[in-house]
C-alpha positions in Angstrom: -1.4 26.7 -10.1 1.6 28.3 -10.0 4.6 26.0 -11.6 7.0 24.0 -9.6 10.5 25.4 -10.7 11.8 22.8 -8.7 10.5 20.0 -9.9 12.6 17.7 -12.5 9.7 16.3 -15.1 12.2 14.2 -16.1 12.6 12.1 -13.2 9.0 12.3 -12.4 8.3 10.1 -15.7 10.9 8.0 -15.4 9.2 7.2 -11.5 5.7 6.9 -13.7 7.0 4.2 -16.1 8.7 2.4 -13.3 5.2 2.5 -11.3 3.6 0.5 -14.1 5.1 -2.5 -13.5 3.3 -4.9 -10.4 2.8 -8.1 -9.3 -0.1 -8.6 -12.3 2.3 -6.7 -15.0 5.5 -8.0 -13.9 6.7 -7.8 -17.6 5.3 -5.2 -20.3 6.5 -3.7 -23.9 6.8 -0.1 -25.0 3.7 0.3 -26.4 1.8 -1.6 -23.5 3.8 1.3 -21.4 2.9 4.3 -23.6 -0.7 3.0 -23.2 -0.6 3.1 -19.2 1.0 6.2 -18.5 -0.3 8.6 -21.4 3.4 9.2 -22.6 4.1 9.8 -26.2 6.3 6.1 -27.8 9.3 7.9 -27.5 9.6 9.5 -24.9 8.5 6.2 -23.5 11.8 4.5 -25.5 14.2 7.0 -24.4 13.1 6.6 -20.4 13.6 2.9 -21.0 16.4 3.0 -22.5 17.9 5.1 -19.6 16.0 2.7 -17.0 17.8 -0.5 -18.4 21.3 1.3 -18.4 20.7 1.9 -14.9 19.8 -1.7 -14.1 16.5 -0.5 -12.4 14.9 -2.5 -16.1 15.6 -5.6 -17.8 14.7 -7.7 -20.6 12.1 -10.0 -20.0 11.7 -13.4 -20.9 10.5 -11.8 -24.4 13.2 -9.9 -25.1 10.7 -7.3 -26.6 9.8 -6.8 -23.5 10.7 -5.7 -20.0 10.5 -6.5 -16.4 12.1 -4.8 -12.7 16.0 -5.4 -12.7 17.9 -6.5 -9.4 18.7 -2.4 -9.2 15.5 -1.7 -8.3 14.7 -4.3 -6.0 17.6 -3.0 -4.1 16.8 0.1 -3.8 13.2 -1.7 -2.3 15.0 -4.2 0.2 17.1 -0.6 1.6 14.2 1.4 1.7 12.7 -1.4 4.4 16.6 -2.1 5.9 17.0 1.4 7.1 13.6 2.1 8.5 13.9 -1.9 10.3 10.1 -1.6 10.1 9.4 -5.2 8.7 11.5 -6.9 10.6 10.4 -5.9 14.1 7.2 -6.5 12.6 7.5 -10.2 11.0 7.8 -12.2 13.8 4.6 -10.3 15.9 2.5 -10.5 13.0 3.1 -14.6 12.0 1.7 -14.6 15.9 -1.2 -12.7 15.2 -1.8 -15.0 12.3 -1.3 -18.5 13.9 -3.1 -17.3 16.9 -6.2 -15.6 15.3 -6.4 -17.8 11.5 -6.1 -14.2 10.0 -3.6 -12.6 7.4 -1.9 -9.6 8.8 -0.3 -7.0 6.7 1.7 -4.0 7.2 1.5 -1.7 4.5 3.0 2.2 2.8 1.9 5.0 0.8 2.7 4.7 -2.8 1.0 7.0 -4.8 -3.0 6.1 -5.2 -2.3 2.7 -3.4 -0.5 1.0 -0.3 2.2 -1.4 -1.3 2.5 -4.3 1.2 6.0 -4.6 3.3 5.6 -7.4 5.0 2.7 -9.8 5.7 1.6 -13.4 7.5 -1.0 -15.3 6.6 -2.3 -18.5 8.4 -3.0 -21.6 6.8 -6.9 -20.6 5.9 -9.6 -21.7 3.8 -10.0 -17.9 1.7 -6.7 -16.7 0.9 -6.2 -13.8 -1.5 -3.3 -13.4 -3.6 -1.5 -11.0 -1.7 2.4 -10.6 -0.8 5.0 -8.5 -0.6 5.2 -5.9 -3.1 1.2 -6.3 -3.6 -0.5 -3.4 -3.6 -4.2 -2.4 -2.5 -6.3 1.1 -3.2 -5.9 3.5 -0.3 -9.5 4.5 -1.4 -11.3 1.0 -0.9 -9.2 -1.2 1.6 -9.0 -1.4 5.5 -5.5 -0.7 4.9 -5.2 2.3 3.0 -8.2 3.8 5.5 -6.2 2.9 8.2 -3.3 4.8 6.9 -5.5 8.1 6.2 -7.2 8.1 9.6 -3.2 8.3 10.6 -2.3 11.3 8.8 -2.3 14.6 10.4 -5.3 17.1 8.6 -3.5 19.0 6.3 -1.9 16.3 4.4 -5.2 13.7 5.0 -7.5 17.0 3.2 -4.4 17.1 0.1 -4.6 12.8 0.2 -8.5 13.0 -0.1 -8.0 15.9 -2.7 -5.7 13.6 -4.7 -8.2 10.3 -4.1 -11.3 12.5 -4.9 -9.5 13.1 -8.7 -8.5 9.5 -9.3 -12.1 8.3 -8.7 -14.0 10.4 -10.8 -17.5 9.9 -10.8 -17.0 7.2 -8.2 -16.1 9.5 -5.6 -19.8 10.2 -3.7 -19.6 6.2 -2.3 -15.8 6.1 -2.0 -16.3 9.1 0.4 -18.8 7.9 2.3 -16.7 4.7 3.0 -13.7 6.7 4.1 -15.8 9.3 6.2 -17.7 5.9 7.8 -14.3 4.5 8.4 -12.4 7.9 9.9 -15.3 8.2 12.1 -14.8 4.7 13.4 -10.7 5.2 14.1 -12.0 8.5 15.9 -14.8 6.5 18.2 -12.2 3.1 18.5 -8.9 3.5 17.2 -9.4 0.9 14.4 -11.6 1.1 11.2 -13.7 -1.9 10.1 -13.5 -2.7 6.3 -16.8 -5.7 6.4 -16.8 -7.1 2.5 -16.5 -3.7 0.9 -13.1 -4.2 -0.5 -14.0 -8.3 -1.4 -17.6 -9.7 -0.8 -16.0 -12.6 1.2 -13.4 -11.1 3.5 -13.8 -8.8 6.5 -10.9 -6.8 7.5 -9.8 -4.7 10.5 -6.9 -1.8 10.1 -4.7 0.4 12.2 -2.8 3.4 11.4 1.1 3.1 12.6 2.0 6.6 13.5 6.0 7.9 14.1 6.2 10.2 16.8 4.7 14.0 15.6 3.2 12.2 13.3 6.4 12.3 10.4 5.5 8.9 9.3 2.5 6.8 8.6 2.1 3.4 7.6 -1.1 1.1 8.4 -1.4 -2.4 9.7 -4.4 -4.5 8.4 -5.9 -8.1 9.4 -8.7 -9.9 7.4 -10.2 -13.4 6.4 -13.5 -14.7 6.0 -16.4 -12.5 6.9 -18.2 -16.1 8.1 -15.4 -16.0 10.7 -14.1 -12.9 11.4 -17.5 -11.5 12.5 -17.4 -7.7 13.5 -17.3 -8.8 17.3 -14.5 -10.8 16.9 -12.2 -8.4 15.0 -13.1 -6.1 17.7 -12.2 -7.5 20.6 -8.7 -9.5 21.0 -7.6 -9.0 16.9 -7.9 -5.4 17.7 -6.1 -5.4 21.0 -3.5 -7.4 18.8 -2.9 -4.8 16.3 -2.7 -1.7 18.1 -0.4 -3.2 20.2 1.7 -3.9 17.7 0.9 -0.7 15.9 2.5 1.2 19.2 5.6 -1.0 19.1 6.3 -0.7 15.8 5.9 3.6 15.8 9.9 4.1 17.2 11.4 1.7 14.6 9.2 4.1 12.0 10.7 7.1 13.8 13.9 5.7 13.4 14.0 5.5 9.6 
C-alpha cells in the first residue's frame, strides 16, 4: 500500500493514546499506556506530555497517573452541540423508555466501537452499566449492526475489511452475525441482536441515515430477553425507533 503523504503520524498517536482512556480506564500511567497502544515508553511520555499542556490530560487522583482533562470533554460536548443530534433525540427516547420498560440508546462510529451520545433507560429489573461516553463493539452489538446496515457499500466493504482484521480468528462467527443481521435490516428495516451480545438482554437497532447517506449513526433498544420477546421488539418498539430514526436524520444532516 502505497504511503499516505498526507497523513500526520504524529497526531494519529496522539488520537491512539487519547482512545485508551474509557469509562473502565478512566485513569491510567505511562507504562499501562505503552502497554495498550504498542508505543515505545517514550514516545508514550512525550505525547503525554504534549496532551497535558493542551489540557486534553490531567493528573489523576495518583498523580502518577492520568485521566481526560475538561479540554477534551469540550471538544465532546461541541462535537454533539453542533450536530443537535442528542438533543432532539433525549426527550423521544426517555418516551420510548417509560413507555416500552426498555433502554434506548443513540450511538457513533469511533474506531472498532460505537460510543453512546445519549441514552434513556427505564426503571428495570436488568440494567447494564451503560451511559454516555460508553462504548459497545460495532462487530457484536445491535447497535454497531445497526450502524453498518446504514452505511452505503463502499465504505460498509472497507468497515467489514477493518472489523475482519481486529477479530482475528474470531471473524467466521462474527460474520455470520453481521451477514444474519444486514439481511434482516434488508427484509425489515431493523436488525434483531437476541442474547448474542449479553446472554440476558435482547436488543433491537436502527441505522440513522443523513440525507445521501453523509452520516450514519444507529439507534438501539434492549432489556430482558424474558420480556422483550422477538414479537414484541418487532412490532410497536420497532415502529418507535424508526420513527425516531427518520426524525432525527435532518438534525444529522445539519451537523
Amino acid at each position: 500500500m502505497a504511503k499516505d503523504r498526507q497523513f500526520v503520524t504524529a497526531l494519529a498517536r496522539g488520537v491512539e493514546v487519547l482512545r485508551c482512556f474509557s469509562l473502565e480506564r478512566p485513569e491510567l500511567g505511562s507504562t499501562e499506556i505503552a502497554e495498550i497502544t504498542g508505543l515505545p515508553q517514550s514516545t508514550v511520555w512525550r505525547l503525554c506530555h504534549t496532551l497535558q499542556r493542551l489540557g486534553l490530560l490531567v493528573p489523576g487522583r495518583d498523580p502518577q497517573r492520568l485521566r481526560p482533562g475538561y479540554g477534551l470533554l469540550s471538544l465532546g460536548y461541541a462535537t454533539l452541540a453542533k450536530s443537535g443530534v442528542a438533543e432532539v433525540a433525549e426527550p423521544a427516547m426517555r418516551d420510548i423508555a417509560q413507555r416500552f420498560g426498555v433502554a434506548v440508546s443513540l450511538g457513533a462510529r469511533d474506531g472498532d466501537d460505537m460510543v453512546i451520545v445519549a441514552r434513556a433507560e427505564a426503571p428495570t429489573i436488568l440494567r447494564l452499566a451503560l451511559t454516555v461516553g460508553s462504548t459497545l463493539p460495532i462487530a457484536t452489538s445491535a447497535l454497531g449492526w445497526a450502524w453498518l446496515a446504514g452505511l452505503a457499500e463502499p465504505e460498509r466493504r472497507q468497515a467489514m475489511q477493518r472489523l475482519r482484521r481486529a477479530a482475528g480468528a474470531e471473524w467466521p462467527a462474527r460474520a455470520a452475525d453481521i451477514e444474519a443481521a444486514l439481511a434482516q435490516h434488508a427484509a425489515q428495516g431493523f436488525v434483531f441482536n437476541l442474547r448474542r451480545f449479553h446472554p440476558d438482554v435482547n436488543a433491537i437497532g436502527v441505522p440513522v441515515v443523513a440525507a445521501g447517506g453523509r452520516r450514519v449513526m444507529a439507534l438501539n433498544c434492549g432489556g430482558a430477553a424474558s420480556v422483550l420477546t422477538p414479537e414484541v421488539l418487532a412490532g410497536p418498539i420497532a415502529a418507535a425507533l424508526r420513527n425516531l430514526a427518520a426524525r432525527l436524520a435532518p438534525a444529522l444532516e445539519a451537523g
